[in-house]
N, C-alpha and C positions, 0 to 999 in steps of 0.2 A: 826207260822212262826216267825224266829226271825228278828229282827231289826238289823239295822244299830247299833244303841245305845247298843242295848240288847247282841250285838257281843263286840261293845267294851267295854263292861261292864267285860265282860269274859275274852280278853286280859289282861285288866289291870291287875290281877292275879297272873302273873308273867312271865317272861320272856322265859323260860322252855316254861308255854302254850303256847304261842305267836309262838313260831319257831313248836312246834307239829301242833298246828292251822294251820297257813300258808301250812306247808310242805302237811297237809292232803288235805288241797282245792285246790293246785296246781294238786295234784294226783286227784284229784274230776272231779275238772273242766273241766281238759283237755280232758278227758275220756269222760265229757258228750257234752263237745262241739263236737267231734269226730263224738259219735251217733248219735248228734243233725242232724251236716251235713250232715253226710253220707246216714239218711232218708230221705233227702230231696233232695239229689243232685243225687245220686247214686243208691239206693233202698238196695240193697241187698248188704254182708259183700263181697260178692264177686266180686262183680262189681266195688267197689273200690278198691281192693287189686289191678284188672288187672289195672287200669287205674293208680295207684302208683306202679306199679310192686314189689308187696307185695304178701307173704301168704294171705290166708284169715285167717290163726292163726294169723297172725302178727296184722291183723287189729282186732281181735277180743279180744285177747289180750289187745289194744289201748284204748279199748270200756271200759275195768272190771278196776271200778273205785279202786279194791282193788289188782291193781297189781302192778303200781309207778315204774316202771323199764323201763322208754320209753327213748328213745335215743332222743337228739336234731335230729338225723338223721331220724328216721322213723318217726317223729312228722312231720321234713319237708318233707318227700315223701310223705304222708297223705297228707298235705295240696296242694302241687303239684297233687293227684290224686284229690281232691279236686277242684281244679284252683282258689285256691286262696292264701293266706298268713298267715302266722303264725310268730308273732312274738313275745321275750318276755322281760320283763321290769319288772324292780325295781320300787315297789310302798309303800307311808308311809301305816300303819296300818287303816288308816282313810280309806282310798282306799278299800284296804283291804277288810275294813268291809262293806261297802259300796256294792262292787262286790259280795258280798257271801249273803248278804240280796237281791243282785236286781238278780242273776243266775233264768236264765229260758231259756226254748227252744224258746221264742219268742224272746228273744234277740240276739241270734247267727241265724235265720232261717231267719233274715232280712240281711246278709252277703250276696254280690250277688258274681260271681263269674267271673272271668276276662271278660268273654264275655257276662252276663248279663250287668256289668257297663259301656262295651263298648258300648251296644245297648243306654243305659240311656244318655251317654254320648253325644253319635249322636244324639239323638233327643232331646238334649238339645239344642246343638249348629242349628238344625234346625227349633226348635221354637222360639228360639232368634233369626235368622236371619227373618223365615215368622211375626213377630212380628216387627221388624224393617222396612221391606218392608211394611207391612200393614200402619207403623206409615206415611212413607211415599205417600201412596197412599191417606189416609187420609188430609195429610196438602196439597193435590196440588186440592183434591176435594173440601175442606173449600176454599178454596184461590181463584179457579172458583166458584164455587157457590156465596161467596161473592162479586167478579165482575160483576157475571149475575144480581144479587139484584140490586148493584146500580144502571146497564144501566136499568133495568125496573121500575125501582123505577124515572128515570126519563124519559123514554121516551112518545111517543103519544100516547101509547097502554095506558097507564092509564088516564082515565079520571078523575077518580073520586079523593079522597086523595092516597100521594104516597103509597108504597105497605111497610106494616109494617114487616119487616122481625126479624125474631130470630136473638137472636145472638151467634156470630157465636163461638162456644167454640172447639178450636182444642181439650187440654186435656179433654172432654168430649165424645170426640170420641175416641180419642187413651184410655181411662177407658174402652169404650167399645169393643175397639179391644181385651185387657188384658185379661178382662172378658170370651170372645170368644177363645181366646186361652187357657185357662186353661179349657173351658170344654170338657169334654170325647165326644170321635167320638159316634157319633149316639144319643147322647144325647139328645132326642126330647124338653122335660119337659125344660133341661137349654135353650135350643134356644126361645121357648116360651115364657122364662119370661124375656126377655131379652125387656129392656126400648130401646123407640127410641132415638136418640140425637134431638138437635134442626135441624138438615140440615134437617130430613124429612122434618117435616111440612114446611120447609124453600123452599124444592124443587117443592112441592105440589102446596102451594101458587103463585111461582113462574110457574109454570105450566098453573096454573091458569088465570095468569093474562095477561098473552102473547096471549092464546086462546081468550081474551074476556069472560072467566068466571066470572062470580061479585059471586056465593055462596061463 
């Protein structure tokens, strides 16, 4: 496989190569990003055609990397059967060579499609917000628990020395809410290894010591 380097080594060559190069990996590429999608989004040559209201020659056509006669217009109907974008841009030779070294189907197969990135979208903006509330619900828990400490830390119920409490780390719980948020639903294994913060033991002891427990 060749290189980055190993591509511009061949460029530099001359000028001639350079515009055959380009104009070939244009005709390349296009053709396999086509197939690439259309496997994965569509299944079949036909099932894209309908959903671009296209032949299925047309799209088949699209796919033979050794045919170069594609119209900006059917390239966008393709993409619209597709539900996504196709755009195209002026890039140095550095680019160039760069693009034609790194082409593969797991590079376009990770392109989601208008309504995939809107689902990602949405549950972005809903785990920033249950993240935020959680931050929330966490500093008004710290904020009571370290209230309860001090009234028991002074009052009659302790007889013995006052009650030595943790302390109290908000950003050590909102780490741990982070944590909790990024793991996958059902994920027994991350829940498990999931550290307590100081409030536990903070709660426990406090627990404790209201009842009259001395362990």
């Amino acid at each position: 496989m060749n290189t980055a380097e190993d591509i511009w080594g061949k460029l530099a060559k001359s000028k001639k190569y350079r515009e055959e190069f380009a104009l070939a990996l244009l005709k390349r590429s296009v053709a396999f990003q086509i197939k690439t999608l259309r496997k994965k989004h569509c299944g079949s040559q036909a099932a894209l055609a309908e959903r671009a209201s296209l032949t299925q020659g047309v799209v088949s056509r699209a796919e033979d990397q050794d045919y170069g006669n594609l119209t900006f217009n059917t390239v966008g109907r393709i993409a619209g059967g597709l539900d996504m974008a196709f755009i195209g841009r002026f890039v140095s030779f550095g680019d160039l060579a760069r693009f034609s070294s790194d082409l593969s189907e797991k590079e376009f197969t990770s392109i989601p499609t208008f309504e995939e990135e809107t689902e990602r979208r949405a549950s972005g903006v809903a785990s920033a917000a249950s993240t935020m509330t959680a931050y929330a619900v966490i500093d008004s828990v710290l904020a009571a628990s370290d209230a309860v400490s001090q009234q028991i830390a002074g009052s009659d119920h302790s007889q013995s020395k006052p009650l030595q409490s943790a302390p109290i780390d908000i950003e050590n719980g909102r780490a741990m809410i982070r944590a909790l948020c990024q793991t996958e639903p059902g994920s027994q294994s991350a829940r498990s290894n999931v550290i307590p913060w100081p409030l536990d033991n903070q709660r426990r002891q406090g627990h404790a010591a209201i009842g009259g427990n001395t362990r």
